[in-house]
ROFINU-602351 format. One line per field, with one value per residue (C-alpha): residue in one letter; x, y, z; chain; residue number from 0. Coordinates in steps of 0.1 Angstrom, whole numbers, plus 5000, padded with zeros to 4 digits. Example, Ala and Ser with C-alpha at 12.3 -4.5 7.8 and 13.67 -1.06 7.14 Angstrom:
% residues 2
r <- [A;S]
c1 <- [5123;5137]
c2 <- [4955;4989]
c3 <- [5078;5071]
c <- [A;A]
k <- [0;1]
//
This chain:
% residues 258
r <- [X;X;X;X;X;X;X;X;X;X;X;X;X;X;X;X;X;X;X;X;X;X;X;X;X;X;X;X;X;X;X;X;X;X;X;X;X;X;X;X;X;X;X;X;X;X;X;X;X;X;X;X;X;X;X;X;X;X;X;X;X;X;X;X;X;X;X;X;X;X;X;X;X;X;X;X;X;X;X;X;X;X;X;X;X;X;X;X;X;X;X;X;X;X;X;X;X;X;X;X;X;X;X;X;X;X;X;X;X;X;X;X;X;X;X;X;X;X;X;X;X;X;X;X;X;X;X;X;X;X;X;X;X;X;X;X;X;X;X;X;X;X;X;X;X;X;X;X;X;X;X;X;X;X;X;X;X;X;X;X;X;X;X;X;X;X;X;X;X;X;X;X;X;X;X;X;X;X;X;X;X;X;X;X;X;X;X;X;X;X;X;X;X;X;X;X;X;X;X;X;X;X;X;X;X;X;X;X;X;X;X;X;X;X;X;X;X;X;X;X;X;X;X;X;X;X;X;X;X;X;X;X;X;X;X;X;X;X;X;X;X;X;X;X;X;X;X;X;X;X;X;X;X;X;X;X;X;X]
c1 <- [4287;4253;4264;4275;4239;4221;4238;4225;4191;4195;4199;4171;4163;4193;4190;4158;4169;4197;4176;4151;4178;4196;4163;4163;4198;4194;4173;4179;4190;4163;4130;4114;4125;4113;4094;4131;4121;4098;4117;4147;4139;4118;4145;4170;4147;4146;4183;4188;4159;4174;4207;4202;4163;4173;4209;4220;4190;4184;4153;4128;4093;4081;4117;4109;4092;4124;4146;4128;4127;4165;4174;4151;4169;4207;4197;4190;4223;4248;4233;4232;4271;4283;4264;4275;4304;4313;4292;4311;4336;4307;4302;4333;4332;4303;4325;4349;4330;4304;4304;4278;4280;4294;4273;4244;4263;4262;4225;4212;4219;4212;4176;4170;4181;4150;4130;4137;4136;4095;4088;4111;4089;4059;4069;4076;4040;4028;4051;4037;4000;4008;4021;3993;4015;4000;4022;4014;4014;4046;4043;4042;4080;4083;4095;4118;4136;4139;4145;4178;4187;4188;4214;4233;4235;4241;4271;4286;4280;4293;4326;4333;4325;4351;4376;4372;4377;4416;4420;4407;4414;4388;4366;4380;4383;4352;4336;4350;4343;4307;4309;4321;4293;4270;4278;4288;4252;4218;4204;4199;4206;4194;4222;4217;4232;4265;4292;4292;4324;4312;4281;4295;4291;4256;4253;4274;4272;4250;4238;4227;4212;4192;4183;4170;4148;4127;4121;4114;4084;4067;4073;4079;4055;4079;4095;4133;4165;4162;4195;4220;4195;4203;4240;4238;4219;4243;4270;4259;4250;4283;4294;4273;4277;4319;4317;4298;4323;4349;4330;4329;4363;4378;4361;4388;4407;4380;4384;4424;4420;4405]
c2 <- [3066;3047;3027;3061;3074;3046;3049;3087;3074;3052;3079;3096;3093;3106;3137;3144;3144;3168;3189;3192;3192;3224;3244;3232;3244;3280;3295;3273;3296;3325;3336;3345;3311;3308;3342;3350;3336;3362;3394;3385;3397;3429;3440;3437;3460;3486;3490;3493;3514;3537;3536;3542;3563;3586;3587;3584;3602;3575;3558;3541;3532;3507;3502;3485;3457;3457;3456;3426;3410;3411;3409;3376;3358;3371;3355;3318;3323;3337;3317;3284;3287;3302;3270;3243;3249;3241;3212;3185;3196;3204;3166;3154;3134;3113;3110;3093;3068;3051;3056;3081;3097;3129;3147;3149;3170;3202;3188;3189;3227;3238;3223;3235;3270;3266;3266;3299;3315;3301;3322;3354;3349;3351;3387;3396;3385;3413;3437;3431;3433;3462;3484;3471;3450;3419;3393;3382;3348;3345;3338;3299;3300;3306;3269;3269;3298;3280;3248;3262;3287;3248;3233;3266;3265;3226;3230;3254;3234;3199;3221;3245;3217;3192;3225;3236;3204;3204;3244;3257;3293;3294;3302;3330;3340;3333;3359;3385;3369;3369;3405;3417;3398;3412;3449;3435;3423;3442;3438;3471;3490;3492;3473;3502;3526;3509;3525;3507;3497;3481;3466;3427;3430;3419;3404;3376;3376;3345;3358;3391;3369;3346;3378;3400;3369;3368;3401;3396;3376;3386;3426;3436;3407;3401;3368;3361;3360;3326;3327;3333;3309;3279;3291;3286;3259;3235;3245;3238;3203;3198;3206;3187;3157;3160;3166;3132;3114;3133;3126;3086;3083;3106;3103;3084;3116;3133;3108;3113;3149;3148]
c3 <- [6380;6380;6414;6426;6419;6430;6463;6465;6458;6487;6514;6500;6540;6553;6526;6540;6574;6568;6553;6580;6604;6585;6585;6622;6629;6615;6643;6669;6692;6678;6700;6669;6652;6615;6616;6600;6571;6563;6587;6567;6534;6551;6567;6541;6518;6544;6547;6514;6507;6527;6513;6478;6481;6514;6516;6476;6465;6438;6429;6399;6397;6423;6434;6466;6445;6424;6455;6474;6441;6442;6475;6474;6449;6462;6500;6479;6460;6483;6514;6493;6479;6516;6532;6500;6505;6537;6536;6536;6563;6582;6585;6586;6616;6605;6571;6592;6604;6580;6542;6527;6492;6497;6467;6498;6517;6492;6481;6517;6518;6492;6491;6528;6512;6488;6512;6528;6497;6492;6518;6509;6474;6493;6511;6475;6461;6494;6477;6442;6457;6479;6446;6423;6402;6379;6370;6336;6320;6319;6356;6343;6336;6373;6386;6353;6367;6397;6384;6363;6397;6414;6391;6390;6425;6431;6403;6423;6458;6441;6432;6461;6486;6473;6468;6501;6517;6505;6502;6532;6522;6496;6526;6530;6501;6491;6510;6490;6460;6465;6480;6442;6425;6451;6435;6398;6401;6396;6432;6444;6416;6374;6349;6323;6345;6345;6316;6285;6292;6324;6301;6303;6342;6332;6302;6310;6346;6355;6385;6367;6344;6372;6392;6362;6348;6380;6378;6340;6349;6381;6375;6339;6326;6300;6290;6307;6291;6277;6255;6286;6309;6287;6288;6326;6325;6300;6319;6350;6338;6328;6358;6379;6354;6357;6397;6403;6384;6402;6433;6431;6418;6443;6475;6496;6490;6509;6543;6540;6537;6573]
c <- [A;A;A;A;A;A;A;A;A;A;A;A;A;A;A;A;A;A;A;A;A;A;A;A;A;A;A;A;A;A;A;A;A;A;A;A;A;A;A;A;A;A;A;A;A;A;A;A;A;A;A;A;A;A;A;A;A;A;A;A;A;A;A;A;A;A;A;A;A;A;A;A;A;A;A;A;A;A;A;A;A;A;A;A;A;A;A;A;A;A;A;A;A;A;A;A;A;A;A;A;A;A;A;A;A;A;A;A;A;A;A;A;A;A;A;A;A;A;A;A;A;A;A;A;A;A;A;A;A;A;A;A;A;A;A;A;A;A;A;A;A;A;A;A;A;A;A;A;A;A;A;A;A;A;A;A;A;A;A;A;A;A;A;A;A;A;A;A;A;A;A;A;A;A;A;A;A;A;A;A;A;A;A;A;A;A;A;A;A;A;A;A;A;A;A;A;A;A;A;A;A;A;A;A;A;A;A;A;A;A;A;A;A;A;A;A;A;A;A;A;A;A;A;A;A;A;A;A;A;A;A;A;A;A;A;A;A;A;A;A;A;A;A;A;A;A;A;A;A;A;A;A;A;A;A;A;A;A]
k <- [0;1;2;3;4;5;6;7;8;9;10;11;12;13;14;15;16;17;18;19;20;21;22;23;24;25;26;27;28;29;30;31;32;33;34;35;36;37;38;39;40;41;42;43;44;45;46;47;48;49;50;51;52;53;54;55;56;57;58;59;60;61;62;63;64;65;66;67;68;69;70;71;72;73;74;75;76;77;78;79;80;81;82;83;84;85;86;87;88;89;90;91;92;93;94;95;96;97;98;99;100;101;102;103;104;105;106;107;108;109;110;111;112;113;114;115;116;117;118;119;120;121;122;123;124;125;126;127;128;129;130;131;132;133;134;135;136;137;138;139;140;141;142;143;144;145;146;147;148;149;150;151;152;153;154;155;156;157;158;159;160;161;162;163;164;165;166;167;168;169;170;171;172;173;174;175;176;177;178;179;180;181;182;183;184;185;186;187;188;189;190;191;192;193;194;195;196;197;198;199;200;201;202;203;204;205;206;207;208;209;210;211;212;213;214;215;216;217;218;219;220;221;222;223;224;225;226;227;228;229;230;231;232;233;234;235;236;237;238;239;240;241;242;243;244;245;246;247;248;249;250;251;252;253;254;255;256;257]
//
């Protein structure tokens, strides 16, 4: 496992240049290029806004801040497990011909991912100015959040992207998957108003969990749930820790698969 890493740490280089070349790739073809980054997010709130405030007649206080918040944090998580995990196949052909860790692969993605979701945080700092809301000090556990969201994300990536190389369906399926934790999840709508019944939907959902702790901090000034963060987080260590051991025993399996 340490040669493994070490060999990682060597294509720091090539890492970076995926990732640039990812952010690159996404509006290649756009005239309006990385405005996107910021249009995205905007024009997300306004559908929804519309869905659930003028069509469902349902609303809270200062819900557009509490649906950017969430529709913020749901674009990093969904776009970074839909990307992860077709990472490596995505590269096959340069897997064919030179070696290269394939851990970077799912990294690469999900890093450029981060970036797009700096700037959907900053059209949600114009939301919280625009409706006179103050984060409080626990703005500080900000990059924690984000830190533990990372490894949440890069567990998933490591798995789905050696999965997917050898069960192309989960593709597929995995579009519905992430569909049902879309609505099992409090994007655009309050956890309490699910049933009790329905009550574990968030509690132990971890991307209720993520989602709900950034709004913890930046609109309810009130500390996250630390508890079912450090649930995530030890799994997702675990995870990651497994999958690189799985990754440098296993990665001729990879080049066959091909």
């Amino acid at each position: 496992m340490k040669s493994y890493l070490s060999e990682v740490f060597k294509r720091k280089d090539l890492l970076i240049y995926l990732v640039k070349s990812g952010l690159k790739a996404e509006h290649r073809n756009s005239y309006l290029g990385y405005f996107w980054w910021l249009l995205d997010p905007l024009l997300n709130v306004l559908v929804y806004y519309f869905l659930v405030v003028i069509i469902l007649q349902r609303s809270e206080e200062n819900y557009p801040v509490f649906l950017v918040i969430g529709l913020v944090v749901w674009r990093l998580i969904s776009s970074s497990i839909n990307s992860s995990a077709k990472s490596i196949l995505r590269y096959s052909s340069i897997i064919n011909q030179v070696y290269i860790p394939k851990v970077i692969f799912p990294i690469a993605f999900v890093l450029s991912q981060l970036f797009n979701f700096l700037f959907g945080l900053g059209v949600a700092a114009v939301f919280l100015i625009l409706y006179g809301i103050i984060p409080g000090w626990e703005i500080i556990f900000l990059p924690v959040i984000i830190m533990i969201t990372m490894v949440f994300l890069l567990a998933l990536g490591f798995f789905l992207g050696y999965i997917n190389v050898f069960v192309r369906d989960i593709d597929n399926i995995l579009t519905y998957v992430i569909r049902i934790f879309f609505y099992a999840s409090p994007i655009i709508w309050v956890g309490g108003r699910l049933p009790d019944k329905y009550s574990w939907a968030v509690e132990y959902n971890p991307i209720a969990i993520i989602v709900e702790s950034y709004r913890d901090i930046l609109m309810y000034n009130s500390s996250p749930n630390w508890i079912g963060l450090g649930v995530i987080l030890i799994l997702s260590v675990a995870v990651i820790i497994y999958m690189v051991i799985h990754y440098s025993k296993n990665e001729h399996k990879i080049i066959k698969a091909f």
